[in-house]
N, C-alpha and C positions, 0 to 999 in steps of 0.2 A: 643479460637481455634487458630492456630496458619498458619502462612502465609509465602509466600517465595519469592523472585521474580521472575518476570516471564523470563528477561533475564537471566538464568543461569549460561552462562557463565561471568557475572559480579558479580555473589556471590560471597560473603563474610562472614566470620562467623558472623561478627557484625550484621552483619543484621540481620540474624537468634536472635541474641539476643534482639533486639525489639521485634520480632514478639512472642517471647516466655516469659513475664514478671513477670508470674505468681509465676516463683519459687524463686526467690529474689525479690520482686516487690519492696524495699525499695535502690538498690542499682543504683547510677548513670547509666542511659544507654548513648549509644555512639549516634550520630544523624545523623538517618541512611537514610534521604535524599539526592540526587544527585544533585549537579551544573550540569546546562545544558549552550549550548552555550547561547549567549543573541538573537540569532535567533529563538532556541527553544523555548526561554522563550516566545518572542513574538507571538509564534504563538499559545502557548497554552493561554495568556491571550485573545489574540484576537477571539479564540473559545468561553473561559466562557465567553466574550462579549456581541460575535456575540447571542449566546446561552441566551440572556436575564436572566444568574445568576447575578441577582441583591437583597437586603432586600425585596422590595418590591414581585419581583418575587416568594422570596422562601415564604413571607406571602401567596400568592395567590393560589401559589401549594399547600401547608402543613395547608390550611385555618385556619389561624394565624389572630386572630384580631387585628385592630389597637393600640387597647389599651391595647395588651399585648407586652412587650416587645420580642426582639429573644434572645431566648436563649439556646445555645447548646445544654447544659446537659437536659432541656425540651425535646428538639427532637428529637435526640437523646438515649433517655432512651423510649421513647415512641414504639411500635410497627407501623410499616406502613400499617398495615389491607390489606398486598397483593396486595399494591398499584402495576397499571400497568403500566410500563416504555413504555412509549410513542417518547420520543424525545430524544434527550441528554440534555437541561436540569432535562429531570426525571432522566436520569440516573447520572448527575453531581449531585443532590440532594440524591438520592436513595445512592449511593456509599459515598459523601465525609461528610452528613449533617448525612442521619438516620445510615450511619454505614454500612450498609448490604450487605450482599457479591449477586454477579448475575454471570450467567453462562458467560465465556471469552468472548466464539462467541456473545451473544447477546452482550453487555457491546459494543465491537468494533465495532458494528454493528452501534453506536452511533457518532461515533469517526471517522473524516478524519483520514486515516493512518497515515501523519504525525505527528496528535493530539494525536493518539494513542503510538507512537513510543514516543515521548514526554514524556507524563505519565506514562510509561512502564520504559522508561530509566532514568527517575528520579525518579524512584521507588515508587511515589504518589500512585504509581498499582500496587498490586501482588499479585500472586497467591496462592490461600489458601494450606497449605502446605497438608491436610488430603482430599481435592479433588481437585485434578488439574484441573478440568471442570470448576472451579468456580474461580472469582477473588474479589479482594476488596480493600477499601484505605487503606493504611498503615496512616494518618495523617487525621485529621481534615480538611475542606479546605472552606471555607465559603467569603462571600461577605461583605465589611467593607463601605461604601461609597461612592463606586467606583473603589476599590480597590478589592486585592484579599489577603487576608492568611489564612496561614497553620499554623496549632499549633497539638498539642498531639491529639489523639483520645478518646474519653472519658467513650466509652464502647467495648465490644464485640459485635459481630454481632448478639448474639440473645438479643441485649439491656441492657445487664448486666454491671455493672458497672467494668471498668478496675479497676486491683489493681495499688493503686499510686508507684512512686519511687522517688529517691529524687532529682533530679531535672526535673520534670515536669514541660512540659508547657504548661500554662493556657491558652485559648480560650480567641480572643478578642470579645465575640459572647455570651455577659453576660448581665443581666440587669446595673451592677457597671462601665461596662467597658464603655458602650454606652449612662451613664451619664458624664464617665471623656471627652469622648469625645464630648460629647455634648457641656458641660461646658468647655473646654480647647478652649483660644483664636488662631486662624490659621490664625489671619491677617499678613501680610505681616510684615517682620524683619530681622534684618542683622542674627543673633543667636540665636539658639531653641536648649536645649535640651530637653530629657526623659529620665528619672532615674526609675532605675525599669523597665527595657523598655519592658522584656518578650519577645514577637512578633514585638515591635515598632511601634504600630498603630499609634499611635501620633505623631512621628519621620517622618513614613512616612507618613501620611498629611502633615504634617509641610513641605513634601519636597516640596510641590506645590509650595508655596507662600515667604518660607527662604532659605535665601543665602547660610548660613552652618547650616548643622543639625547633631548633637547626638544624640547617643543613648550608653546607657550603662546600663549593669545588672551584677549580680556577677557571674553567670552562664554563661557557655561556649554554652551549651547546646540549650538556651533561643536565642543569639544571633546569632547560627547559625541558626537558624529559624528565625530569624527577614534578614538576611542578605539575607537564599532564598528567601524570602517576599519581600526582597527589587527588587531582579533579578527580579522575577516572573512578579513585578510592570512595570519593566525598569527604576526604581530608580538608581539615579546612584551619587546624593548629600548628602547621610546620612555616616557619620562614626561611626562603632558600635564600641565601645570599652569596654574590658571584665573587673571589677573592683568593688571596694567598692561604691558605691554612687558616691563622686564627684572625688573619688582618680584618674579615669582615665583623668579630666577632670582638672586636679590641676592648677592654676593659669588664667584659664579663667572665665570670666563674660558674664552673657547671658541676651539679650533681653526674651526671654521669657524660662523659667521651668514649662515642664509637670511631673508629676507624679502620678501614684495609685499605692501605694505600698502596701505590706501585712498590713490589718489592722485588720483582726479579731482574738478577743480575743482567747487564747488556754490554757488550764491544763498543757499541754502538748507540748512537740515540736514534729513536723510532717517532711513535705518535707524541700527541702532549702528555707527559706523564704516563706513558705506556709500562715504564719501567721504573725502577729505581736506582739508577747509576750504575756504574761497573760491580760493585758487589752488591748492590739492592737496597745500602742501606741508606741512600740519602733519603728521602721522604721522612722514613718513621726517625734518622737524625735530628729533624730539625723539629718532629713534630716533637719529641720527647726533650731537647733541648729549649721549647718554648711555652713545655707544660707549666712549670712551677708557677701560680697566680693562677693558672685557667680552672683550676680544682676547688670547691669548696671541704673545708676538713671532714673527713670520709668520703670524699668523690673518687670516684675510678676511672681510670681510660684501660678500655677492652681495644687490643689492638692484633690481628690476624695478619703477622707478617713473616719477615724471614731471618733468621737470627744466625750468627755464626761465634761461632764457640773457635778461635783463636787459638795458638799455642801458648802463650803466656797470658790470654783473658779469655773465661769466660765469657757467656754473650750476657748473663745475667751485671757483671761488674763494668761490660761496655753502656748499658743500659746507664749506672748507677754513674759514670764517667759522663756521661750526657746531660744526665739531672742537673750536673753541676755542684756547686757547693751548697745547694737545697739539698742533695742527696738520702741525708737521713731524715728528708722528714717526710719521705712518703717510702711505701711499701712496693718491693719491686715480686712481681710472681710470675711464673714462667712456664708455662704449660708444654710439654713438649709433641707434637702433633704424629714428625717424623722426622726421619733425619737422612742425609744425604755426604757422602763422601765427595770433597771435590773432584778426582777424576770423573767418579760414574757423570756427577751434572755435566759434567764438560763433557763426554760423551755424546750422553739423551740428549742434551740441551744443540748439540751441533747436529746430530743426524734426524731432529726434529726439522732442523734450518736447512737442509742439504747442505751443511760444511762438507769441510774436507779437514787433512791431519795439520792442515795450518790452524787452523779456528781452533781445534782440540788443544794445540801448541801455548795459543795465545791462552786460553783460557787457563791451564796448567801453570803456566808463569804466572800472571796477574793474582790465582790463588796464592802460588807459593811465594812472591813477594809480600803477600799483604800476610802470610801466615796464617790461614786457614788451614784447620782442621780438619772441619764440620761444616753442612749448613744445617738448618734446622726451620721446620715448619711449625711455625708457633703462633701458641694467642698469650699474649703478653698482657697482663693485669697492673695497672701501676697504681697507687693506692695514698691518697693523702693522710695523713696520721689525724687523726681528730683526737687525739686527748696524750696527756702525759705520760710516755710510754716508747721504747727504743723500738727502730723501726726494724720488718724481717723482712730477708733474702731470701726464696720458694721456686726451687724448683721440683715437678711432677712430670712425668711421662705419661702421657695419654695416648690410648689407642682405639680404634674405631668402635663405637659404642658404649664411649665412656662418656654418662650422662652430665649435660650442663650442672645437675646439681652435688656432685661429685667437687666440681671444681669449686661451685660454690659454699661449699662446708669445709673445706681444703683454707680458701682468704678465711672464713669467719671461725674456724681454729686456732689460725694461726695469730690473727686480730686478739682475738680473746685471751690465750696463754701468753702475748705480751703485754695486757696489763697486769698494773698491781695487784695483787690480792689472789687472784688465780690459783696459784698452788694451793691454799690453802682449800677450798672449794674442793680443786681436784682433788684434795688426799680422801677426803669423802666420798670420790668414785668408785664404782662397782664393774671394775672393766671386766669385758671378755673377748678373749682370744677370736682374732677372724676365722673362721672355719676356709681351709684351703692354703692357707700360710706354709710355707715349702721351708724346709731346715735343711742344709748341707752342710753336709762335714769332709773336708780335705785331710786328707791323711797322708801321712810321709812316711815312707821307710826309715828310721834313726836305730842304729843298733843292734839293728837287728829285730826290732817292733817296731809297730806302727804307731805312728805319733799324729795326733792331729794338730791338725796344722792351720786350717781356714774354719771359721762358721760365717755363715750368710742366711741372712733369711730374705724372703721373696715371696711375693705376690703379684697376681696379673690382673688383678682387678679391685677398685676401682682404677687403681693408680699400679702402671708397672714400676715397681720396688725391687731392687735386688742391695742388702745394706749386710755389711762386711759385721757383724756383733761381737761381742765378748763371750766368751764360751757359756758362760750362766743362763745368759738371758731365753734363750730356747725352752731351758727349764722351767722360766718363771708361765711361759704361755699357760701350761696347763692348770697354775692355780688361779689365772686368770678367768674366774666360771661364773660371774655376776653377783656373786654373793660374797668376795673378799673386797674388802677397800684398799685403796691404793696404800693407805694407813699400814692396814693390817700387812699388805704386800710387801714395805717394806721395812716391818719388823721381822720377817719370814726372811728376809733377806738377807739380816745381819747376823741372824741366828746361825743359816745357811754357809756363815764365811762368805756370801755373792758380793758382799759389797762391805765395807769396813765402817767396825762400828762409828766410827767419827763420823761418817759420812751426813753431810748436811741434810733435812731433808728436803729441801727447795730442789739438790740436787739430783736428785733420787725422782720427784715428781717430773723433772725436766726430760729426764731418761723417757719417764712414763708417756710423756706430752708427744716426746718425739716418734715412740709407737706407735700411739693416736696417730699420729701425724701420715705418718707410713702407711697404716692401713692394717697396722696388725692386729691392734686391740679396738675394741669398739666402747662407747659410754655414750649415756645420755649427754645432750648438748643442756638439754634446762641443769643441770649438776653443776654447768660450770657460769650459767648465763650469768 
């Protein structure tokens, strides 16, 4: 259904071309949002403030369980069951979240007049062009953080799915997005950017706590929506710049790179950058083949994509393949989010599409030519080595409610035990066994007795771990109680027969490191700083 604004005399044809995208819905549109003064802008964030539009809020309105993540196109696509507008935030939700057009007079009725005059003149509000009684959002406009943006709208107002165009902009208001940001570091730094930036949710975080921040997308479109985002905020530290990946950005190096770029698989090409090639992985290809330079020694690129794990490689060694012949001098780590067998995708992925058993066919070939596995839902950490020291391969398996800082003590372990000097520090330690660590033992019939046969130890949190061990090591947990040092552990060890008196002791603390590492044992981190 199509919409107009409701200041008239500020019409323009262009606008009318958003509201109507039905009849080319594949052809670039113009971005038919208003710059308002930075007074205005203040006063409308300071309403969805005041107004209690928060994540939390909109779970409590829209009774959204903890444990399901927000996401747009859920809500969006969903009917409101005639929900009744009570406040302004029903109507901030009613209007920018489910979509749905409300009669003018009620709607303002919601709205301090100059809250109103606001969202009327930056055209966030207009009038449906087939009944002028009624009004609704022209944009998306949702809660990030603390923050506020606006990206594309993603239905009609009776729920139906918008027809896409080609450069669409995505909702930061995803399950994918709300992992990058999870997992994206926002500590304090001189240089942040975000590639791929879309809306620039990460850019703007990043504004809190970095000195300079970027943002850059290939899309004009994209940026001018990250820029009102940034107004809307009172951000006033981000420079967006409109380009290839790092081309706007040519000759600088950054403390830290965020990105979630197009990574799913396609037949087919779609919007601008909608996807990332037949297996997903051109984009984060070329961004990780054009990293080396873009890093200052210890900068990170946090990247939320999609990995495949090969029959003869690894997704962690395709990574280290990309680097190039920089390779060892940055740190590759590899979070793993979820994982996907290629049938099932080719499946979900076609009866999402209304394929048919041709699509499923194609899909099935293209994997098993290129030899896929796996796919794999990852936040990949790539890590510039800052000092004299051989670089580490990291991979972790994470699952829903495994905390950002989890992952973060995971790089600065791993960081740590490959510099010099480390072991010694560690043999000082007072480790103690993680409480919940799972021992199994496989047994075989030989002989007529039972013979064991496997040990594996295992844990499901922080990090799901399952590692194949040496039959010893299960024993050592228990003298692991905070009051032996890693010294004393392994002289207990040789005594033991667990490990031969030759044994190095660098080798011995490696063992130890690698526990650590797993999740079995715990130490203080000042022990080894």
């Amino acid at each position: 259904m199509a919409f107009a604004p409701i200041v008239v005399k500020t019409f323009t044809p262009s606008m009318l071309v958003f509201a109507i995208i039905s009849a080319r819905p594949r052809e670039p549109l113009m971005f038919h949002l208003r710059m308002l003064s930075s007074e205005q802008f203040a006063v409308l964030r300071e309403h969805f403030s005041r107004s209690g539009f928060t994540e939390q809020a909109v779970r409590q309105r829209l009774h959204i369980k903890p444990e399901k993540p927000l996401d747009l196109v859920s809500i969006c696509t969903r009917p409101s069951a005639n929900r009744k507008v009570a406040d302004s935030l029903d109507a901030i939700i009613h209007l920018f979240l489910l979509g749905e057009a409300l009669p003018v007079a009620e709607a303002a009725s919601f709205f301090p007049p100059v809250v109103w005059e606001a969202l009327t003149q930056s055209e966030l509000i207009l009038i449906e062009v087939t009944d002028a009684a009624r009004c609704l959002a022209s944009a998306a406009l949702f809660p990030v953080r603390g923050l506020f943006s606006a990206a594309d709208r993603w239905t009609n107002i009776d729920h139906s799915i918008r027809p896409t165009f080609a450069d669409i902009v995505y909702p930061a208001m995803t399950k994918s997005v709300t992992q990058f940001l999870d997992y994206t570091s926002f500590a304090p730094c001189e240089d942040f950017l975000e590639l791929c930036a879309g809306t620039a949710p990460a850019a703007l975080l990043a504004s809190k706590a970095a000195k300079n921040v970027w943002a850059t997308d290939i899309t004009e479109r994209s940026l001018a929506f990250a820029g009102f985002n940034a107004a809307l905020n009172g951000i006033r530290n981000v420079t967006f710049a409109q380009g290839d990946l790092f081309q706007p950005v040519a000759g600088r190096a950054f403390d830290r790179i965020a990105v979630h770029p197009p990574y799913m698989p396609v037949l087919k090409p779609a919007e601008i950058y909608s996807a990332g090639g037949a297996l997903g992985e051109d984009l984060a290809k070329r961004i990780i083949s054009e990293l080396p330079g873009r890093l200052k020694p210890g900068g990170r690129l946090y990247c939320r994509t999609l990995g495949i794990d090969r029959a003869k490689r690894s997704y962690e060694q395709t990574v280290r393949d990309w680097l190039g012949e920089k390779h060892a001098h940055y740190d590759v780590a590899l979070f793993v989010l979820d994982n996907l067998l290629p049938r099932r995708f080719a499946l979900e992925h076609t009866l999402n599409k209304d394929g048919g058993r041709a699509e499923v066919a194609q899909w099935e070939k293209l994997f098993e030519e290129n030899g896929v596995e796996e796919l794999l839902a990852v936040v990949l950490v790539i890590q510039r080595v800052a000092e004299q020291r051989p670089s580490f391969t990291l991979r972790r398996v994470m699952r829903d409610g495994t905390p950002a800082a989890a992952m973060d003590w995971a790089l600065g372990w791993e960081t740590a035990m490959h510099r010099n000097g480390t072991c010694e520090a560690l043999f000082a330690a007072k480790p103690v066994a993680t409480p919940g660590t799972e021992v199994t033992v496989r047994h075989v019939v030989r002989e007529g007795q039972l013979a064991a046969e496997d040990f594996r130890m295992s844990l499901k949190r922080p990090f799901e771990v399952d590692w194949k061990v040496q039959p010893w090591m299960p024993l050592l947990l228990p003298r692991c109680d905070g009051d032996t040092t890693v010294g004393e552990l392994f002289e207990q060890s040789k005594q033991n027969g667990w490990v031969l008196p030759e044994t190095p002791a660098t080798e011995f603390c490696g063992l130890i490191a690698n526990l650590i590492s797993g999740g079995f044992l715990q130490t203080e981190r000042s022990q080894i700083a």
